[in-house]
C-alpha positions as CSV (number, residue, x, y, z in Angstrom):
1,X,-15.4,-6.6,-7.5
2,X,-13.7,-10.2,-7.0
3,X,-12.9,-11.9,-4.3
4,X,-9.2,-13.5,-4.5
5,X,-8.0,-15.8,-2.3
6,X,-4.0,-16.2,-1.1
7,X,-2.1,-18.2,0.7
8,X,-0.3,-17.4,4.0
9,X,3.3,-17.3,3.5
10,X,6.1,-17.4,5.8
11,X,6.3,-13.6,5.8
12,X,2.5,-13.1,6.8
13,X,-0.6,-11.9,4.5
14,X,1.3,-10.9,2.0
15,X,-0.2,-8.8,-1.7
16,X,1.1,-7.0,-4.6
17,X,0.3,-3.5,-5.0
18,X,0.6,-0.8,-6.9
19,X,1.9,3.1,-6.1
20,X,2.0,5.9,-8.4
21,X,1.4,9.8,-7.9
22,X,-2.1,10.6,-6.2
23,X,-4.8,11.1,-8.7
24,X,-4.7,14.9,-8.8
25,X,-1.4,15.0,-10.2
26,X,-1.5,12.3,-12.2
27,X,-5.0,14.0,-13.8
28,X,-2.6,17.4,-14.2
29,X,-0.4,15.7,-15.7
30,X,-1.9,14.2,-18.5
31,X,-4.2,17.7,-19.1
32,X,-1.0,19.3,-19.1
33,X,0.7,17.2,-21.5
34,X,3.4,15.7,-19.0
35,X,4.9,12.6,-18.4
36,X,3.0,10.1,-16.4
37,X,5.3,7.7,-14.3
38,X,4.8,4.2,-14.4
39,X,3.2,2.8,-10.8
40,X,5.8,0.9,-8.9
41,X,5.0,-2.7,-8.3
42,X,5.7,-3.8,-4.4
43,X,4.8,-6.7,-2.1
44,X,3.0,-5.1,0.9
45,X,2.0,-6.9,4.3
46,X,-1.4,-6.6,5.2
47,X,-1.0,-5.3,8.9
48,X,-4.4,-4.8,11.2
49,X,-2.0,-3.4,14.1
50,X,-1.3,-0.4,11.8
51,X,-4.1,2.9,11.2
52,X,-2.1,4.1,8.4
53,X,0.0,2.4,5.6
54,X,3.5,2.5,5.6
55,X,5.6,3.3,2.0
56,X,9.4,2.2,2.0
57,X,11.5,5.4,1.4
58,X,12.9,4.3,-2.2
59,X,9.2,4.1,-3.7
60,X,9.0,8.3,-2.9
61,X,12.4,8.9,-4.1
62,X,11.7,7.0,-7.4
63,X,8.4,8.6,-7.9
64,X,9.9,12.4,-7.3
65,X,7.7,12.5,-4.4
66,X,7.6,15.8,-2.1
67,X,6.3,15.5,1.5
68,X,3.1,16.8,2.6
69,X,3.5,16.9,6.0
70,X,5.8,15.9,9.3
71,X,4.4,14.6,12.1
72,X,4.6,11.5,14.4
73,X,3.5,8.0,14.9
74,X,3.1,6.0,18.2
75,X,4.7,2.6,17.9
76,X,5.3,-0.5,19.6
77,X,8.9,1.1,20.2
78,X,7.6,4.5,21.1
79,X,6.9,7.7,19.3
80,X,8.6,8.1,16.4
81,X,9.1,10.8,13.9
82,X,6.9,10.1,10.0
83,X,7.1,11.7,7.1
84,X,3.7,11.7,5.7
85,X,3.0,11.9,1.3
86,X,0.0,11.7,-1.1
87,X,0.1,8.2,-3.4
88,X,-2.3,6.3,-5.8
89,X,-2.3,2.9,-4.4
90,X,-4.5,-0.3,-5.9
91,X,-4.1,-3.4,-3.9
92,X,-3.7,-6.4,-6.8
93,X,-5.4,-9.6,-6.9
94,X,-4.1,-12.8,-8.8
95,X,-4.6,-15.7,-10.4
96,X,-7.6,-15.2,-12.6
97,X,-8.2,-11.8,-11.3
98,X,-4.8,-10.0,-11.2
99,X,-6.0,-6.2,-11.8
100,X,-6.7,-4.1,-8.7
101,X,-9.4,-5.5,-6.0
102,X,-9.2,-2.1,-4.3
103,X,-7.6,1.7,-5.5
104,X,-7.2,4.6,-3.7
105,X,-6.3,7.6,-5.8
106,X,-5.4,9.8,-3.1
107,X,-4.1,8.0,-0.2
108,X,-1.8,9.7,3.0
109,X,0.6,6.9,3.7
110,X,3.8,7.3,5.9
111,X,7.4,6.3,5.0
112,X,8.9,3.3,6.5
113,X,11.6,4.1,9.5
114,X,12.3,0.9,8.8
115,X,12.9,-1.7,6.4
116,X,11.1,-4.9,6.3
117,X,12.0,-8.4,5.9
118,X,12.4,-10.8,2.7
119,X,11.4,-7.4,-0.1
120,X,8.8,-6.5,1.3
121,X,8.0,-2.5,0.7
122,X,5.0,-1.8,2.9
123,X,2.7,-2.3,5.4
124,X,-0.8,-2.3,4.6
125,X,-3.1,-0.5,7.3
126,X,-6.4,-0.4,8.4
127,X,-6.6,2.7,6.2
128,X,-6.9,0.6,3.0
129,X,-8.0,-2.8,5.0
130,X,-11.3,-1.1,6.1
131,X,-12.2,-0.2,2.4
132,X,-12.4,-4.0,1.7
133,X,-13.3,-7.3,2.9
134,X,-11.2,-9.3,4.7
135,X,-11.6,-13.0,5.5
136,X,-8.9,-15.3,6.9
137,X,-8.9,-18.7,6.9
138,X,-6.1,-19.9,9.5
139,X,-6.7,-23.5,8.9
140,X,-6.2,-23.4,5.7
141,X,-3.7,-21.1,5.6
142,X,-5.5,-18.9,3.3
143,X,-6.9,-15.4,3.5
144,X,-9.4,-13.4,0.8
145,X,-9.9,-9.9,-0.1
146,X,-12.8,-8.7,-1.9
147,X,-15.6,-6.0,-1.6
């Protein structure tokens, strides 16, 4: 795998990613003959203070998404409710390497409570950050993911 290299921007680490259906159903799909949905594109913080990534709400609507679980988180602010669902997700690179650095094809993520600043649609946890490497450059204002 590559390694890519970003720039900090004034929202944080910021990457593109993609979400679709996990890989089971998207496997079912296509054996069954079914329509496929196109991944959503989203920008997505990378977040080290988070286990588990965080989805905003509209991504699950527009995939037809069904919960696979309630349960609760413990945040900053307390204990709050979170609706847990099954995704595909494949963190992006760019520049001369903009396909996936890293895809999960069946990933638990939560739903935002919340919605984030300047469009972005999730927050990246350790979940996904632990599966790559991650190198950050505060200097230079840059940060890399890779293998």
């Amino acid at each position: 795998m590559p390694h890519v290299t970003y720039s900090v921007t004034p929202d944080g680490l910021v990457v593109s990613a993609l979400v679709n259906l996990n890989g089971r159903e998207l496997a079912n799909r296509v054996a069954g003959n079914q329509p496929v949905p196109r991944p959503i594109l989203i920008r997505g913080l990378l977040d080290t203070g988070t286990d588990a990534t965080n989805v905003a709400p509209r991504v699950m609507q527009q995939l037809g998404l069904a919960h696979v679980a309630q349960t609760t988180s413990q945040t900053a602010g307390g204990v709050v409710p979170a609706t847990l669902f099954e995704v595909s997700l494949s963190v992006l690179g760019t520049g001369s390497h903009p396909g996936p650095l890293v895809t999960f094809d069946q990933l638990t993520i939560m739903e935002l409570t919340q919605p984030l600043p300047s469009n972005l649609e999730a927050l990246i946890g350790l979940d996904v950050m632990l599966a790559m490497l991650f190198l950050l450059d505060g200097p230079r204002g840059e940060f890399t993911i890779g293998d």
